[in-house]
Backbone as JSON, one array per atom type, in Angstrom:
{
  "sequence": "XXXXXXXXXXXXXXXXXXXXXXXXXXXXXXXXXXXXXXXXXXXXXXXXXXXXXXXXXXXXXXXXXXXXXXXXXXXXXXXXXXXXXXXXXXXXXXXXXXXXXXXXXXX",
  "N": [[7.95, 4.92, 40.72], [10.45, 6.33, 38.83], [11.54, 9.32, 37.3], [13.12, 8.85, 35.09], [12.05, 6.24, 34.06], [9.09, 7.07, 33.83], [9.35, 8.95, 31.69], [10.5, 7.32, 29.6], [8.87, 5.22, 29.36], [6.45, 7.19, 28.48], [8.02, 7.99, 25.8], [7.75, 5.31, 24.69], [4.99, 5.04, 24.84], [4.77, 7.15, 22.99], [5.78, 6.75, 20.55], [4.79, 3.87, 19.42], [1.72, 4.91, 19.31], [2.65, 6.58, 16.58], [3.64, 5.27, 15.32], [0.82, 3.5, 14.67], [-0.41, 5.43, 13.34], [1.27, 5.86, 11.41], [0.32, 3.67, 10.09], [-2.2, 3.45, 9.77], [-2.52, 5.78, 8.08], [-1.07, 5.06, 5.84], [-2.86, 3.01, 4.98], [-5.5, 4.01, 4.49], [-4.28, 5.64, 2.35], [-3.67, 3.75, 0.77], [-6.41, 2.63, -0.22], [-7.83, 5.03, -0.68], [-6.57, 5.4, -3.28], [-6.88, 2.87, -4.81], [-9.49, 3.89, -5.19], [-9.2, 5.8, -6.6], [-7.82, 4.89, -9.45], [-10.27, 2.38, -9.67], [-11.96, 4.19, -10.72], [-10.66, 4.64, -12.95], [-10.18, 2.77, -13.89], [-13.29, 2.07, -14.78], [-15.04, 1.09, -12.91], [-18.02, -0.56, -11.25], [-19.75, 0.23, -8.48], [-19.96, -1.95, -6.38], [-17.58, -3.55, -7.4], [-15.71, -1.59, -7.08], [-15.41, -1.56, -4.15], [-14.02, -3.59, -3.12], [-11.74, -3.76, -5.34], [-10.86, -1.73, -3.79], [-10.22, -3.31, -1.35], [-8.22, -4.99, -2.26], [-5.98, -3.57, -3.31], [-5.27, -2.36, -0.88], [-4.54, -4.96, 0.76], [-2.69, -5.43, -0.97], [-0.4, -4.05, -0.21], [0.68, -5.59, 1.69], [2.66, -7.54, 0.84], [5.16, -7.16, 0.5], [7.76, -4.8, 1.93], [7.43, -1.39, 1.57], [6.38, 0.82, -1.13], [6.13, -0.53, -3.28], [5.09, -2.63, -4.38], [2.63, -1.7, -4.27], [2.54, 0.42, -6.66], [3.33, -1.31, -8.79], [1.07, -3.15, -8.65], [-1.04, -1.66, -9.08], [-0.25, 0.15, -11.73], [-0.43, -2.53, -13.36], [-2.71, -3.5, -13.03], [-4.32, -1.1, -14.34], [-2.88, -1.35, -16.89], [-3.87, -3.48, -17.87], [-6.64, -3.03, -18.55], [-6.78, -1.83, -20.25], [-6.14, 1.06, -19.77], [-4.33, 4.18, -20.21], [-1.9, 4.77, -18.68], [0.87, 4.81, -16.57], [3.78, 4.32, -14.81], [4.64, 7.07, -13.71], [2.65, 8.0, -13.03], [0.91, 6.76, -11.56], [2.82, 7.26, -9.39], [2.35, 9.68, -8.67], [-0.59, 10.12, -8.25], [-0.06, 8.28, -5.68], [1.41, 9.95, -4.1], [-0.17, 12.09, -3.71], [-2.8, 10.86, -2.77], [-1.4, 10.57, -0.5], [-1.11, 12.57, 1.01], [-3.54, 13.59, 1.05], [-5.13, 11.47, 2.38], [-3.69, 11.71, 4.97], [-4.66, 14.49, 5.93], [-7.41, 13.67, 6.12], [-7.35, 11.77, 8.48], [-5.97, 13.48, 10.25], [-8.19, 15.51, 10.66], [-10.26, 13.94, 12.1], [-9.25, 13.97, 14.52]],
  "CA": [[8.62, 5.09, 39.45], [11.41, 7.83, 38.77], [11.31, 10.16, 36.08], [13.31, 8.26, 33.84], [10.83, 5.42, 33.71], [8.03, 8.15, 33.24], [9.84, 9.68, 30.3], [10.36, 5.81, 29.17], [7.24, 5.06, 29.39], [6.18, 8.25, 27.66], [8.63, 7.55, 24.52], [7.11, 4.37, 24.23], [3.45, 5.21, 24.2], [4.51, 7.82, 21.32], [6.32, 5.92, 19.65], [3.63, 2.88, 19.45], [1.04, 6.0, 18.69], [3.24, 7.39, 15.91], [3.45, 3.7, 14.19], [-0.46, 3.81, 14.93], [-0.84, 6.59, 12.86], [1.64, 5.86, 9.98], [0.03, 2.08, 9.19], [-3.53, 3.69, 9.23], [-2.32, 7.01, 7.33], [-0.43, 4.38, 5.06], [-4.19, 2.03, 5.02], [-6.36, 4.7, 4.0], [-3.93, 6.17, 1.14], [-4.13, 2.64, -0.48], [-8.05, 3.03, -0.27], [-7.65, 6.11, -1.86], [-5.51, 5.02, -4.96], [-7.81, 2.07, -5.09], [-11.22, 4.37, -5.83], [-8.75, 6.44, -8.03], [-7.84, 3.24, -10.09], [-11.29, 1.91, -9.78], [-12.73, 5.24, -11.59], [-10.15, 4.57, -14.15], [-10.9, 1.28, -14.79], [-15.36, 1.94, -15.02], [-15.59, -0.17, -12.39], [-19.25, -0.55, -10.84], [-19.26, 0.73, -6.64], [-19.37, -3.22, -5.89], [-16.11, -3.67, -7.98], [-14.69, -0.43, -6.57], [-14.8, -1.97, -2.84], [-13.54, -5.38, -3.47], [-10.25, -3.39, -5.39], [-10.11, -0.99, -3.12], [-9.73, -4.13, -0.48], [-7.25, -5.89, -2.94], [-5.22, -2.77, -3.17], [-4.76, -2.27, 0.93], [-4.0, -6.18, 0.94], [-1.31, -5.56, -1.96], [0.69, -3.43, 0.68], [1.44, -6.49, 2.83], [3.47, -8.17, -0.12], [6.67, -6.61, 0.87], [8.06, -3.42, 2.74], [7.26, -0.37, 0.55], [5.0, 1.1, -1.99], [6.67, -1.37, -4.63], [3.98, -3.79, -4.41], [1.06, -1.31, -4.68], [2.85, 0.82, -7.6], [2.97, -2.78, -9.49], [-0.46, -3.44, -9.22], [-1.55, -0.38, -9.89], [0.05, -0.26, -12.76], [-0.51, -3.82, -13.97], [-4.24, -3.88, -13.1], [-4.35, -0.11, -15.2], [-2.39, -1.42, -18.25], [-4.69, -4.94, -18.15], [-7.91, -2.6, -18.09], [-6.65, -0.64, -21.22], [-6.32, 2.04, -19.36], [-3.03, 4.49, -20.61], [-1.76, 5.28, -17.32], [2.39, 4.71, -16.38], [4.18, 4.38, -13.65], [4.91, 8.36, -13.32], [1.38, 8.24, -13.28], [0.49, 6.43, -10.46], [2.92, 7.54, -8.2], [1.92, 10.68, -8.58], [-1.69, 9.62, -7.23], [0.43, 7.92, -4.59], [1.8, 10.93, -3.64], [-1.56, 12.9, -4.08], [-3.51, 10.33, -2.25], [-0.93, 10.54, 0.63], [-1.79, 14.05, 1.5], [-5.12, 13.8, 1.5], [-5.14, 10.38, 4.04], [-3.17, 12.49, 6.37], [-5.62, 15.3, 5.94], [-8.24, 12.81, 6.21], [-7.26, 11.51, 9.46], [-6.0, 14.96, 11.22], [-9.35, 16.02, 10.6], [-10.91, 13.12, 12.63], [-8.82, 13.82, 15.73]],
  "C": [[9.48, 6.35, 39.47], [10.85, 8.15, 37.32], [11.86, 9.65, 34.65], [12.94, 7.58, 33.38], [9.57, 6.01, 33.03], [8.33, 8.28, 31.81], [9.68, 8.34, 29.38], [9.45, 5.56, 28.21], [6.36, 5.85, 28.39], [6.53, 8.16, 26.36], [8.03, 6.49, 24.14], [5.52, 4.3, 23.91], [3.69, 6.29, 22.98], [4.64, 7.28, 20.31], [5.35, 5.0, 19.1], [2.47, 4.05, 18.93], [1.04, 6.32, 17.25], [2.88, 6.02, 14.71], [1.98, 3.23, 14.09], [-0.63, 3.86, 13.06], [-0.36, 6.05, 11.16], [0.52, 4.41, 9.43], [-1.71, 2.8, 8.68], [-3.66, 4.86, 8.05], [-2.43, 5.97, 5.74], [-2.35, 3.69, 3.95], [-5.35, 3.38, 3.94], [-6.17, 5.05, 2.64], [-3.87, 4.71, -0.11], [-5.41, 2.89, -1.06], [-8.32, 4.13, -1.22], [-7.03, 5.85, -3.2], [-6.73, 4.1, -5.04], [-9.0, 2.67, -5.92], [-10.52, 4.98, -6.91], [-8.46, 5.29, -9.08], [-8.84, 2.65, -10.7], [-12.14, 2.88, -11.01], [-11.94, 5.41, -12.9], [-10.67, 3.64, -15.1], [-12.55, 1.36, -14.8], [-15.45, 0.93, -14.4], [-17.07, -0.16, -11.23], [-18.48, -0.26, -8.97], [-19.26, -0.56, -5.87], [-17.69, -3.39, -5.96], [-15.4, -3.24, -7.38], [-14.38, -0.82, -4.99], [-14.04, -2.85, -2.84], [-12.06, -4.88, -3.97], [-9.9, -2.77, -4.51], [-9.35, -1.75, -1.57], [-8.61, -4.41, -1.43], [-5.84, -4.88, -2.83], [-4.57, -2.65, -1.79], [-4.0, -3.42, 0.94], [-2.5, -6.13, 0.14], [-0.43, -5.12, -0.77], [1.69, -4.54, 1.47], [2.35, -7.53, 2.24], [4.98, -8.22, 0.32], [6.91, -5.2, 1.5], [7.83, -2.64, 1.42], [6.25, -0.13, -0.2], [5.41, 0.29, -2.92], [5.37, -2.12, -5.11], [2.69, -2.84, -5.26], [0.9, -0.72, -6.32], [2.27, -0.51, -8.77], [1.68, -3.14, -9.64], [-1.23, -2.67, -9.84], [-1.48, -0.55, -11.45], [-0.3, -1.41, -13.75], [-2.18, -3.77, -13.99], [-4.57, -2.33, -14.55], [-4.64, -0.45, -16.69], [-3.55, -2.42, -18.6], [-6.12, -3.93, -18.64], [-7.9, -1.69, -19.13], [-6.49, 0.15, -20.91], [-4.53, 2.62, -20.28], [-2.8, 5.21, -19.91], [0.19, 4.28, -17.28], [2.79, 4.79, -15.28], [4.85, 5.33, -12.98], [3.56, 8.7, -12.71], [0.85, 8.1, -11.79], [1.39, 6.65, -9.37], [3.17, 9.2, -8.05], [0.72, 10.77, -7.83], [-1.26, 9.3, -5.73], [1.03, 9.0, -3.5], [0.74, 12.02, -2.75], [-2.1, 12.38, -2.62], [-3.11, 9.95, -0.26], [-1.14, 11.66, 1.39], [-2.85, 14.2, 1.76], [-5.68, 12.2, 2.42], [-4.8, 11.62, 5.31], [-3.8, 13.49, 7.08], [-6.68, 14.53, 6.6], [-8.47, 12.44, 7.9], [-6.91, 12.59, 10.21], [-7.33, 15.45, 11.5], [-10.37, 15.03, 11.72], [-10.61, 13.13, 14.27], [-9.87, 14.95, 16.67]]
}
């Protein structure tokens, strides 16, 4: 192999790494909004897994946080809750910092 294959090679295992990292970073910070959500809505620690699955699953709707915002939101408002969509992506924000944390910490 020459060096430019190496290097290649190298870019491509980061790369693949890097996209790793974001989908599980991404995975966790749903999880997180989910229990936050869940503790909005009084929902029993059964309940709270089962959304906090439904939530992760929302992600795969479409590219972006659009999807999760939306549910968020929608499951919130349904649940009486008086929560907005400044609201929750503020959590989203929140809950993204502390995934990343989350997982650095694990390495």
């Amino acid at each position: 192999m020459t060096t430019f294959d190496d290097r290649e090679h190298a870019f491509e295992a980061k790369f693949a790494h890097d996209e790793e990292m974001a989908f599980r970073i991404t995975a966790r910070r749903n999880r997180l909004l989910g229990q936050w959500a869940a503790a909005k809505m009084g929902l029993t620690p059964a309940e709270t897994d089962a959304y906090c699955k439904a939530v992760v699953q929302a992600e795969f709707e479409e590219a972006g946080d659009e999807d999760v915002v939306r549910k968020l939101v929608g499951d919130l408002i349904a649940a009486g809750g008086d929560t907005d969509e400044a609201a929750v992506r503020k959590a989203l924000d929140e809950q993204m910092i502390e995934a990343r944390r989350q997982l650095l910490e694990l390495k």
